[in-house]
DRENZA-53217 format. One line per 2 residues: number of its first residue (from 0); their letters; for each residue x, y, z of N, C-alpha, C. Coordinates in steps of 0.2 Angstrom, whole numbers, plus 5000, padded with zeros to 4 digits. Example, Ala and Ser with C-alpha at 12.3 -4.5 7.8 and 13.67 -1.06 7.14 Angstrom:
REM DRENZA-53217
0> AS> 5066 4972 5039 5062 4978 5039 5066 4984 5039  5064 4989 5035 5068 4995 5036 5064 5000 5039
REM end
This chain:
REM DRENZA-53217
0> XX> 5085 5211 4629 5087 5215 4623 5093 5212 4621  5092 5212 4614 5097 5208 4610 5105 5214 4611
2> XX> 5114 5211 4613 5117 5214 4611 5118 5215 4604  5116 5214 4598 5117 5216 4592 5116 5222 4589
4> XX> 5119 5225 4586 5118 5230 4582 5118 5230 4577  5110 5233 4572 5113 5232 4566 5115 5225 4562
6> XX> 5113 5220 4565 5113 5215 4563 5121 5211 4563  5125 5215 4568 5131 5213 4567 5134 5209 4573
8> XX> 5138 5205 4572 5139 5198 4578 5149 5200 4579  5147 5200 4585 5154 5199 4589 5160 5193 4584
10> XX> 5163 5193 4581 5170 5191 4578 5171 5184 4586  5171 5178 4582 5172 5176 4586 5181 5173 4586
12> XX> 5186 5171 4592 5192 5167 4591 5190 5161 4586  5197 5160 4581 5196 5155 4577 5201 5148 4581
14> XX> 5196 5142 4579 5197 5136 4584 5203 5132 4582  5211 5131 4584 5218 5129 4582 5215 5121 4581
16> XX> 5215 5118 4576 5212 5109 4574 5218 5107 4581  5215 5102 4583 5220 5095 4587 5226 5095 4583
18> XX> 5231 5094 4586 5236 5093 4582 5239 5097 4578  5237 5103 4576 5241 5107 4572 5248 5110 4572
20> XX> 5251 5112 4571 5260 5116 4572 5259 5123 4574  5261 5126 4576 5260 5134 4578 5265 5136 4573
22> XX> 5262 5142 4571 5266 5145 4565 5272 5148 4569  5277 5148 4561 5284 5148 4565 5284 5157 4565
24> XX> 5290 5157 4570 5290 5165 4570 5295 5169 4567  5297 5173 4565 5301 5177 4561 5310 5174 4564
26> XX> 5311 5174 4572 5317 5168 4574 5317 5163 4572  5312 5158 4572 5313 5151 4572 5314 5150 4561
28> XX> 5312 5155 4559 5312 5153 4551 5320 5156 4552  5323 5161 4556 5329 5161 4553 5335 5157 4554
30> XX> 5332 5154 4560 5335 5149 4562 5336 5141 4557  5330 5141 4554 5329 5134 4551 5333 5136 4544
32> XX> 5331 5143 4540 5336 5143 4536 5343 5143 4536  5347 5147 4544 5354 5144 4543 5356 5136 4544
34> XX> 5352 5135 4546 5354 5124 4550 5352 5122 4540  5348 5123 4537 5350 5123 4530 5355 5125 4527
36> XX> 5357 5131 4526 5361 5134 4523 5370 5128 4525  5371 5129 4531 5375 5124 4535 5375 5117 4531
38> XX> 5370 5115 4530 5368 5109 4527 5373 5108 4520  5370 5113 4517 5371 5115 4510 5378 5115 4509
40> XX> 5381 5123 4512 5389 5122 4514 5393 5115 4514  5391 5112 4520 5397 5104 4522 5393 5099 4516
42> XX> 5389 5098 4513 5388 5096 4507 5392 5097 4501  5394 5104 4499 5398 5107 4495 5407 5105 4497
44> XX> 5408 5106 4501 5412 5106 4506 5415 5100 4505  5411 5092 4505 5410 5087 4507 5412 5084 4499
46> XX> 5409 5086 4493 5410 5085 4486 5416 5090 4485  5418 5096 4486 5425 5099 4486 5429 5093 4486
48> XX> 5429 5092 4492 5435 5088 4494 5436 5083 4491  5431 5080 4487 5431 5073 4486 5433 5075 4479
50> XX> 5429 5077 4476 5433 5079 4470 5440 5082 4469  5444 5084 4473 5450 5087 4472 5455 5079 4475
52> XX> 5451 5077 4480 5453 5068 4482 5457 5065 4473  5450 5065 4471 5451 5060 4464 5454 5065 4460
54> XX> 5453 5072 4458 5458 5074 4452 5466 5074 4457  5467 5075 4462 5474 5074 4465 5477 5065 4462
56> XX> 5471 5061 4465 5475 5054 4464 5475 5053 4455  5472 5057 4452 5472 5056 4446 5480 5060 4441
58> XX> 5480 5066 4444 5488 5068 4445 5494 5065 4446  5490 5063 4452 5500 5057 4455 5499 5053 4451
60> XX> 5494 5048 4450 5496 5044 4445 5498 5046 4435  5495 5052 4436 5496 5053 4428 5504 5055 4429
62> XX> 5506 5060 4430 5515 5062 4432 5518 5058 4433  5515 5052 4437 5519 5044 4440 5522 5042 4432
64> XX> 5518 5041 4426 5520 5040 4419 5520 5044 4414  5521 5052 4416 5522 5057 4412 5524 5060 4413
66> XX> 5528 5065 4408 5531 5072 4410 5530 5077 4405  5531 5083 4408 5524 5086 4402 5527 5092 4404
68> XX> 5528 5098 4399 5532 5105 4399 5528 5107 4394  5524 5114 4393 5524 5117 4389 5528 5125 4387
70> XX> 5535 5125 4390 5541 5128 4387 5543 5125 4381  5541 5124 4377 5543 5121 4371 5540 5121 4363
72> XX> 5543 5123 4359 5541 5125 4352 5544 5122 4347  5540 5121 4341 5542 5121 4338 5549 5121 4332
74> XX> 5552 5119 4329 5559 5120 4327 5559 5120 4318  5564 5121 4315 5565 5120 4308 5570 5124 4306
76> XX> 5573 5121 4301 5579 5124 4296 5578 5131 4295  5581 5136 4298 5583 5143 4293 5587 5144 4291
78> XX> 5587 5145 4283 5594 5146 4280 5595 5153 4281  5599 5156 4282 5602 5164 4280 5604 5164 4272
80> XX> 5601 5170 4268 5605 5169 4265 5611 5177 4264  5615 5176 4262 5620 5181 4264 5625 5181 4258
82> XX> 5626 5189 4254 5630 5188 4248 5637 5186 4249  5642 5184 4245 5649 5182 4245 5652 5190 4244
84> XX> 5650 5193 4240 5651 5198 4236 5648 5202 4238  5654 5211 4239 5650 5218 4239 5648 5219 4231
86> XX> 5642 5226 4234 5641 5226 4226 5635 5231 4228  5632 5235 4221 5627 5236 4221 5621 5233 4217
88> XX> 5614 5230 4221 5610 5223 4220 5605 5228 4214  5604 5224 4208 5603 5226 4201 5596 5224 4200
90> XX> 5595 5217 4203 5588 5215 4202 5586 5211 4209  5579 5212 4212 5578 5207 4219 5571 5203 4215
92> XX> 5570 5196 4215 5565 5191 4211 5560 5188 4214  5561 5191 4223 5556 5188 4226 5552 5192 4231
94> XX> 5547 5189 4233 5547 5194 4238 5546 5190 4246  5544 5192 4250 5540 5191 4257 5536 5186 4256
96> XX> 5537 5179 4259 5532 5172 4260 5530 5170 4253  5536 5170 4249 5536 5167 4241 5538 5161 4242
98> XX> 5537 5156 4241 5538 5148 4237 5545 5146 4236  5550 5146 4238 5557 5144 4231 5559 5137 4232
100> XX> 5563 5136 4227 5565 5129 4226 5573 5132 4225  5577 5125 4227 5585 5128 4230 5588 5128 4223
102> XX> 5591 5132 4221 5594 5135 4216 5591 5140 4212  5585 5142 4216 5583 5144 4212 5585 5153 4212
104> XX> 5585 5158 4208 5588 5165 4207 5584 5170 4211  5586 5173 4217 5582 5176 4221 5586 5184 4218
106> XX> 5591 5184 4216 5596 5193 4217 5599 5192 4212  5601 5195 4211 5609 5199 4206 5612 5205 4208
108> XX> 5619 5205 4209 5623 5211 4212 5627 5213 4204  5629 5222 4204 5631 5222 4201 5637 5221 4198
110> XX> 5639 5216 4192 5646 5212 4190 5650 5214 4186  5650 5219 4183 5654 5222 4177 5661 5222 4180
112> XX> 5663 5224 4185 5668 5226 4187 5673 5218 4188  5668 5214 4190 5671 5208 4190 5670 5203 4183
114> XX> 5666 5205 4179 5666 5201 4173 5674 5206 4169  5675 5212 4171 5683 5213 4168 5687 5208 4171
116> XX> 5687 5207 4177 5692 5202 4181 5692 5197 4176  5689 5194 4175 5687 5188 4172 5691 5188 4167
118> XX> 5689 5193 4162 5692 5193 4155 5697 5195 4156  5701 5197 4161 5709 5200 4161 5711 5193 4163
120> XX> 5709 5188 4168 5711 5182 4170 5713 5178 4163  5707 5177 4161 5705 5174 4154 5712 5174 4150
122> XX> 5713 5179 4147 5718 5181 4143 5724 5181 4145  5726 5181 4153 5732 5178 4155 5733 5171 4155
124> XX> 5728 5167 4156 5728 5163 4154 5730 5158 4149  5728 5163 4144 5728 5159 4137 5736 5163 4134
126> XX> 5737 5167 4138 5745 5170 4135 5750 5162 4138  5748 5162 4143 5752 5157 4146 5753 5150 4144
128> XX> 5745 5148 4142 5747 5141 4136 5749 5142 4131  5750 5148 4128 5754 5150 4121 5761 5150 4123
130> XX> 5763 5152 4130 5771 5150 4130 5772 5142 4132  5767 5142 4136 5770 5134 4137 5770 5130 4131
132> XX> 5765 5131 4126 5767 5127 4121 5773 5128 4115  5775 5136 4118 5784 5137 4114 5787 5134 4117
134> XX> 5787 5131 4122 5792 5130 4126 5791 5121 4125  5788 5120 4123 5787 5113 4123 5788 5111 4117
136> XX> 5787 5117 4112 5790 5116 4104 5798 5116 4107  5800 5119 4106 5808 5122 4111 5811 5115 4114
138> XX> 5808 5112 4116 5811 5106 4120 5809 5100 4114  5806 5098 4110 5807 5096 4102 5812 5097 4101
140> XX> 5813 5104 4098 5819 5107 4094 5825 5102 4096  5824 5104 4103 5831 5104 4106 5835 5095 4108
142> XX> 5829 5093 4108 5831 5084 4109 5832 5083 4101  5828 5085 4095 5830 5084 4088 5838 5087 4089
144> XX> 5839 5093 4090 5848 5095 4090 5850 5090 4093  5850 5088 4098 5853 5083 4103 5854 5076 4101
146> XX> 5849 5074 4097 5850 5068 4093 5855 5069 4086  5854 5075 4083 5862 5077 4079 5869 5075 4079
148> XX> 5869 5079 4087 5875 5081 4088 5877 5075 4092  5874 5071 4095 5877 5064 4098 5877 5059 4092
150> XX> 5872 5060 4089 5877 5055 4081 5883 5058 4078  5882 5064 4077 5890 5069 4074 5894 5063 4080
152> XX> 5893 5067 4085 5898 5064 4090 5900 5055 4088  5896 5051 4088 5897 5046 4088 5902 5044 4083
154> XX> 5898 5046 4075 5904 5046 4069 5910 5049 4069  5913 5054 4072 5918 5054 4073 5923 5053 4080
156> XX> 5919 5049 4083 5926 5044 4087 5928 5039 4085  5927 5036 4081 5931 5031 4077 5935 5034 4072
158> XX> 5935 5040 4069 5938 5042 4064 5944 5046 4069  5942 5048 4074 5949 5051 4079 5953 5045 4083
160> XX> 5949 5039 4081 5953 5034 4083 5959 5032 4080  5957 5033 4072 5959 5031 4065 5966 5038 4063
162> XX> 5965 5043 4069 5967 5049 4065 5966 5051 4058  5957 5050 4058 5958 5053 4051 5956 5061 4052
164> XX> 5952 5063 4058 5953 5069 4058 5956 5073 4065  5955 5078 4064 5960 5082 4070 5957 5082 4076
166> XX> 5962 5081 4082 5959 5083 4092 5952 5086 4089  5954 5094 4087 5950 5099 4087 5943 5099 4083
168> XX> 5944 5096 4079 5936 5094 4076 5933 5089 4080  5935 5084 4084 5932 5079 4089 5929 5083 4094
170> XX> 5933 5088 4096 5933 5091 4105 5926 5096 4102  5925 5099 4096 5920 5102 4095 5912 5098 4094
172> XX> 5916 5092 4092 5909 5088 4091 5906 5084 4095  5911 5085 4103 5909 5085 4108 5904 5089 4112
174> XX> 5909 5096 4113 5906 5102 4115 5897 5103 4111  5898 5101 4104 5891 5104 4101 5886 5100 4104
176> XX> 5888 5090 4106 5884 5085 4108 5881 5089 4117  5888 5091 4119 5886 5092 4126 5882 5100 4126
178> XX> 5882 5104 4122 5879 5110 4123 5870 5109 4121  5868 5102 4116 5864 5102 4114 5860 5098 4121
180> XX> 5863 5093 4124 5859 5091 4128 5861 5096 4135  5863 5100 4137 5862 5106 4142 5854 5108 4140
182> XX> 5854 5109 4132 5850 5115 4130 5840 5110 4129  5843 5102 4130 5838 5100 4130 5834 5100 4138
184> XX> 5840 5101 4141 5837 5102 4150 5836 5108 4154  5837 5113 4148 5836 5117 4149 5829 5119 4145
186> XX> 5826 5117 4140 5821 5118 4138 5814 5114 4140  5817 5108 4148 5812 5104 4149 5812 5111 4156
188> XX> 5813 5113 4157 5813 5117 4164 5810 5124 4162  5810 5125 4158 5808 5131 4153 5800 5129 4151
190> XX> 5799 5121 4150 5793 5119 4151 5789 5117 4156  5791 5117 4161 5790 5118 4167 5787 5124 4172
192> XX> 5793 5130 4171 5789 5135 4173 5786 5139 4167  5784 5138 4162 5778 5140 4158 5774 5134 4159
194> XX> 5773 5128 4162 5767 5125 4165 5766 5128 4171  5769 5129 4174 5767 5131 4182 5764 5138 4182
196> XX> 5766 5143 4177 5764 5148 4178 5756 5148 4174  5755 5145 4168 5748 5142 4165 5743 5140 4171
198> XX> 5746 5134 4175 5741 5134 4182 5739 5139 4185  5743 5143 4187 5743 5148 4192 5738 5152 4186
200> XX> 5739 5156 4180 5734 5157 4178 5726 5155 4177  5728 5149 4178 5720 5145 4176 5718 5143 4181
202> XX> 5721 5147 4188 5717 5146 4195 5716 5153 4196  5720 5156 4193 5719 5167 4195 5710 5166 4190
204> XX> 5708 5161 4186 5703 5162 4181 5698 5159 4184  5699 5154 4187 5694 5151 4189 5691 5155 4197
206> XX> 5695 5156 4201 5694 5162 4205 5692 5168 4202  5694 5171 4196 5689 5176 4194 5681 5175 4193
208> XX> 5683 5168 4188 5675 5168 4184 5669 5165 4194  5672 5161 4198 5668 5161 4204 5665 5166 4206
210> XX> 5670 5173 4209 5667 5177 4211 5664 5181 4207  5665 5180 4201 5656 5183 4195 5651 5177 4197
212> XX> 5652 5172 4198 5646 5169 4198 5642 5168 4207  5647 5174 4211 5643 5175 4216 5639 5182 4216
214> XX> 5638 5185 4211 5633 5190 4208 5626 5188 4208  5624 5181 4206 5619 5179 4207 5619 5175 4212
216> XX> 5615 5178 4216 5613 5173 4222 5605 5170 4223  5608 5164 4224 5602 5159 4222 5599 5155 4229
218> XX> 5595 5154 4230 5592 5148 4235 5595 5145 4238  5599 5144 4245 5602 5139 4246 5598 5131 4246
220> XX> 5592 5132 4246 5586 5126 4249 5581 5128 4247  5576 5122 4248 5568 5124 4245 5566 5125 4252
222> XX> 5561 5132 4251 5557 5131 4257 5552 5138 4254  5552 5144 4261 5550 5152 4262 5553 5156 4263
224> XX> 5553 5162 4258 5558 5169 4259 5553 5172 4264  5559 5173 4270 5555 5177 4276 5562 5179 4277
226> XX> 5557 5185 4281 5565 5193 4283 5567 5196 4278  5564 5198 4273 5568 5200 4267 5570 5208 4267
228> XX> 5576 5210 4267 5578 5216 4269 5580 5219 4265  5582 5217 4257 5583 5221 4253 5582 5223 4245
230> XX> 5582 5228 4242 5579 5232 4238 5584 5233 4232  5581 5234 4227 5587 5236 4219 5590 5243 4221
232> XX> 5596 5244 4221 5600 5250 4222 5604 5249 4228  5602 5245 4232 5604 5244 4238 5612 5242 4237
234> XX> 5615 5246 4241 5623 5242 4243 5624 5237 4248  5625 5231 4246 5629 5226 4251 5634 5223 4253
236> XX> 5637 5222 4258 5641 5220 4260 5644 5212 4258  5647 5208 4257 5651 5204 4259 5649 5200 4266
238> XX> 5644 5194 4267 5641 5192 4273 5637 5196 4273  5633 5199 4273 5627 5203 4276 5621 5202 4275
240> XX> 5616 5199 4282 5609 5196 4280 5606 5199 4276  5603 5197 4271 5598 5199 4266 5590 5198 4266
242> XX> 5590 5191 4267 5584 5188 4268 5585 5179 4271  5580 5176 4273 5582 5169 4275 5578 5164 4272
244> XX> 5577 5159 4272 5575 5152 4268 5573 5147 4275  5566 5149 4277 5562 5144 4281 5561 5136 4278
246> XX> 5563 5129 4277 5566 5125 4273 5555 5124 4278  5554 5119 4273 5547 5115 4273 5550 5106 4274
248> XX> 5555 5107 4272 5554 5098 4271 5556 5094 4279  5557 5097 4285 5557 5096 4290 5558 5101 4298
250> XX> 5552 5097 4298 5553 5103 4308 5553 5096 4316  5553 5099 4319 5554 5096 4326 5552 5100 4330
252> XX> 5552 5098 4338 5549 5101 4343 5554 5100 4347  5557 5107 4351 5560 5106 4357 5559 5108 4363
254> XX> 5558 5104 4370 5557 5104 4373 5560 5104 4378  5559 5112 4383 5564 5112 4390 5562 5109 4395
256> XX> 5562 5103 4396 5559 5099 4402 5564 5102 4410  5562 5099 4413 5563 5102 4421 5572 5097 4422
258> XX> 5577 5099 4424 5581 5091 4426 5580 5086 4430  5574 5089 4433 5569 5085 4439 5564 5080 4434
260> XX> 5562 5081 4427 5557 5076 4425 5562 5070 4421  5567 5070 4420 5572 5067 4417 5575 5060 4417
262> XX> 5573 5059 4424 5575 5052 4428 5573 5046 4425  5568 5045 4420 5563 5041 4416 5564 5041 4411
264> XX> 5565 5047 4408 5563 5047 4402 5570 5046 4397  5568 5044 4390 5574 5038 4385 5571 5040 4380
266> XX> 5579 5040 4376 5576 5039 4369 5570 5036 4364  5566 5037 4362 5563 5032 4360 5555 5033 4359
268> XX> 5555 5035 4370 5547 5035 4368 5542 5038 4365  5537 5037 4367 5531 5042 4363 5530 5048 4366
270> XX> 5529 5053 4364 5526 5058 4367 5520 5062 4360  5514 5063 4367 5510 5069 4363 5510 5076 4363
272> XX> 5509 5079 4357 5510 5085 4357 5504 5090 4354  5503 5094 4360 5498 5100 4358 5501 5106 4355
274> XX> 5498 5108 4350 5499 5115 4348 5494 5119 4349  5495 5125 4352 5492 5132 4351 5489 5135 4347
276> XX> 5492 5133 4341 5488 5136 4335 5482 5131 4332  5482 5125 4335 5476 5117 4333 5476 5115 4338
278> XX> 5469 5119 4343 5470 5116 4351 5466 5111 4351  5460 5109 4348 5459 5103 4345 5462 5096 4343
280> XX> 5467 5098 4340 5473 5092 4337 5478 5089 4341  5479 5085 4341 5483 5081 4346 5490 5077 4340
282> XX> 5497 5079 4340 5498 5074 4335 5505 5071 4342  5507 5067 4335 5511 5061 4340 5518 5063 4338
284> XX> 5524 5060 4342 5531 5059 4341 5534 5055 4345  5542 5058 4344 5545 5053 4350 5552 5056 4352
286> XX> 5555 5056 4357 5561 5059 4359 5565 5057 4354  5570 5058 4351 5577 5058 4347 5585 5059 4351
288> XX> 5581 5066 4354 5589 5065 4360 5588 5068 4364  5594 5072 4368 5594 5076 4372 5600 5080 4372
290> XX> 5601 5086 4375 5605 5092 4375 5611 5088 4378  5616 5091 4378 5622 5089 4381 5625 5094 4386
292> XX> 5619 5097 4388 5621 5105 4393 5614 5110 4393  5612 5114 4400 5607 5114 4401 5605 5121 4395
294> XX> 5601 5121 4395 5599 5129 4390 5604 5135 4395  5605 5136 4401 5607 5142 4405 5616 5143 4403
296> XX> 5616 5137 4399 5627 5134 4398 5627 5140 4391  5621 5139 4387 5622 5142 4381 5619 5147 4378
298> XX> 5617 5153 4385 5616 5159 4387 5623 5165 4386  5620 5168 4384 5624 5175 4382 5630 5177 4388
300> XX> 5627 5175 4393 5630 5178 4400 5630 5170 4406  5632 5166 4404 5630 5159 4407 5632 5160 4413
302> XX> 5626 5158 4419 5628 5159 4428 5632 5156 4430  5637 5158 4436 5643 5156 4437 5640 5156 4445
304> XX> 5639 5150 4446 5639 5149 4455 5643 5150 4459  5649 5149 4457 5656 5151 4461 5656 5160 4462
306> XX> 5652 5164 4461 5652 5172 4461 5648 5172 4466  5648 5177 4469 5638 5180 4471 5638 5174 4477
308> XX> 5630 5177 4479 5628 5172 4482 5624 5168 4478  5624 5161 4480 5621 5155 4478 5613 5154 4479
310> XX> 5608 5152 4473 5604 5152 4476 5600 5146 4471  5600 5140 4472 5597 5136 4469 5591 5136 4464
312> XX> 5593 5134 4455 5587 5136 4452 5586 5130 4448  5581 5125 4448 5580 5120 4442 5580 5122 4438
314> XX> 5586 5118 4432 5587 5119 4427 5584 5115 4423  5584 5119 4418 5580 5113 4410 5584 5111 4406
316> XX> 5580 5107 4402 5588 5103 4399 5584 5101 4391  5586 5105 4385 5582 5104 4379 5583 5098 4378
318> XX> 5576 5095 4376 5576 5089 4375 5571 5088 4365  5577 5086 4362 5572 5086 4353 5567 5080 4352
320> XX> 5565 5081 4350 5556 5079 4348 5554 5078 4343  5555 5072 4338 5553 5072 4330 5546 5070 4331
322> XX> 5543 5071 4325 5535 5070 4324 5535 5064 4319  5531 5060 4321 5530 5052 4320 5525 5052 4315
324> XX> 5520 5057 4313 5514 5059 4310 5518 5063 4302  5513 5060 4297 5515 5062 4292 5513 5069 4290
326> XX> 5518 5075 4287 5514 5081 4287 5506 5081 4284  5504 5087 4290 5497 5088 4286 5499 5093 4281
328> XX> 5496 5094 4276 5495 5102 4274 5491 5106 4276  5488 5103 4280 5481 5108 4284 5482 5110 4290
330> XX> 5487 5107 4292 5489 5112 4298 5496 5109 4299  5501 5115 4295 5505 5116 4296 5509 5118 4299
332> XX> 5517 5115 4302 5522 5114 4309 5527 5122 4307  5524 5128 4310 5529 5132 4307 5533 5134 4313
334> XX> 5538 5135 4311 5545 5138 4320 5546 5144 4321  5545 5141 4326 5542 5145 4334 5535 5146 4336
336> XX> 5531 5140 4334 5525 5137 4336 5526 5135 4346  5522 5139 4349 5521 5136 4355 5518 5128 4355
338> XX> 5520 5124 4359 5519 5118 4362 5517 5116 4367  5514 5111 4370 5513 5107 4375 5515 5099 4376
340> XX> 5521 5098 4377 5525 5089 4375 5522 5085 4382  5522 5081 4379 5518 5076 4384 5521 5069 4383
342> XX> 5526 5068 4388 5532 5059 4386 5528 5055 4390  5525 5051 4387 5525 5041 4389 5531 5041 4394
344> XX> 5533 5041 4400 5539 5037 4402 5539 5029 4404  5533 5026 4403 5535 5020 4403 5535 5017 4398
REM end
């Protein structure tokens, strides 16, 4: 009698081929994935280091022939400009990141008061060339009398020789010769101080008509009105900032290198320079000079190491930077641009 039922068969074990692997077991795969993972790591590990090898050797050698600060910005001319004269300001012609050209009329302060000055100078003035020229008439007159009365005088010393006429008409024709030439040295002296007082008028004039023509204040330079503080009605003082004049026609870069980077570097060489605002652009220059004291000498409050306690700080030491490139107009050097300087030292 058949064990079958139903026509169904005992499941037989299935036969492992010669040579097959035994399947790994949940240990042994964790196992093979860390001795991987380990792999992986000191591989990583292995190119870490190698990598930081060459960008190190690549460093010592770059800084072996470079010195490179990016404490350092750009520079340029700012004028101030500031009135000579108080006053109250009548008309303002510009305004905020306007264009000017030097001389040109940015204000006007109110001048009446000082256009009288002028015309009261004026007219002292011209009183005083009308005496100096009487007095210069005056000293005419007076060498013409002079030349009289030394002739008078002449013709009759021979006639007092002769006795033809009396002591007393002689001694008067002397006195009249001597009183004419007194009156001639007295009227060059007389021409004298109506010319000295005429100068002194036509200096009180010319100092008036100046301080009218510091009413108008003009450009001192071509450049940009930037910081512009004030308004028609306004009262100003005498020196008081009003506005400043950014100049275009030249800028530089200063830069606070380390007194540690120093040892190499010289007038002359080349250095590149990154800006901030064109990280893209690379342009070129060269050293010019160098400070003659560290930035910390020409602080508000400069450190005095002899106080306090002492505590060692590298100093920096401004060092100026002309650009060797001709201006772009497309990307303009404007001051207090951050930088990156980069010196050639050999």
């Amino acid at each position: 009698m058949s064990s079958d039922k139903g026509g169904a068969r005992e499941s037989q074990p299935a036969i492992k081929p010669v040579g097959a692997a035994a399947p790994e077991t949940p240990v042994e795969r964790r196992s093979a994935e860390k001795k991987t993972r380990k792999r992986v790591l000191l591989l990583l590990v292995v190119l870490a280091v190698a990598a930081g090898l060459s960008f190190g050797v690549k460093e010592v050698v770059f800084y072996r022939h470079h010195a490179e600060t990016d404490d350092a910005q750009v520079e340029g001319h700012i004028d101030p400009v500031l009135p000579k004269i108080s006053g109250y300001v009548t008309r303002v012609l510009v305004v905020d990141n306007q264009k000017v050209e030097a001389g040109q009329l940015l204000l006007t302060i109110d001048a009446r008061d000082l256009m009288a000055k002028a015309d009261t100078a004026r007219a002292a003035f011209e009183n005083a060339q009308a005496k100096a020229a009487v007095a210069r008439a005056n000293v005419s007159l007076a060498r013409t009398q002079n030349r009289k009365a030394a002739a008078d005088l002449a013709r009759y010393a021979p006639l007092r020789a002769k006795e033809e006429i009396s002591q007393q008409q002689y001694d008067a024709a002397k006195a009249a010769a001597d009183s004419a030439s007194a009156a001639v040295t007295a009227a060059r002296q007389s021409v004298s101080a109506a010319e000295a007082e005429a100068a002194q008028k036509k200096a009180d004039l010319a100092f008036a008509e100046l301080q009218l023509s510091y009413a108008s204040v003009v450009a001192p330079a071509s450049g940009t009105v930037s910081k512009k503080s004030v308004e028609v009605g306004q009262y100003v003082q005498a020196g008081q900032p009003l506005l400043a004049i950014v100049e275009d026609a030249e800028t530089w870069v200063v830069a606070n290198f380390k007194e540690t980077q120093l040892k190499k570097m010289r007038v002359g060489q080349p250095v590149a320079i990154e800006v901030d605002a064109y990280p893209k652009a690379v342009f070129h220059g060269k050293v010019e000079s160098f400070a003659a004291a560290t930035g910390a000498k020409f602080a508000l409050l400069p450190p005095d190491n002899a106080t306090g306690n002492f505590t060692k700080v590298v100093q920096r030491v401004p060092v100026k930077i002309v650009f060797t490139d001709p201006p772009d107009p497309a990307r303009p050097m404007r001051a207090g641009m951050s930088v990156t300087a980069i010196v050639r030292l050999d």
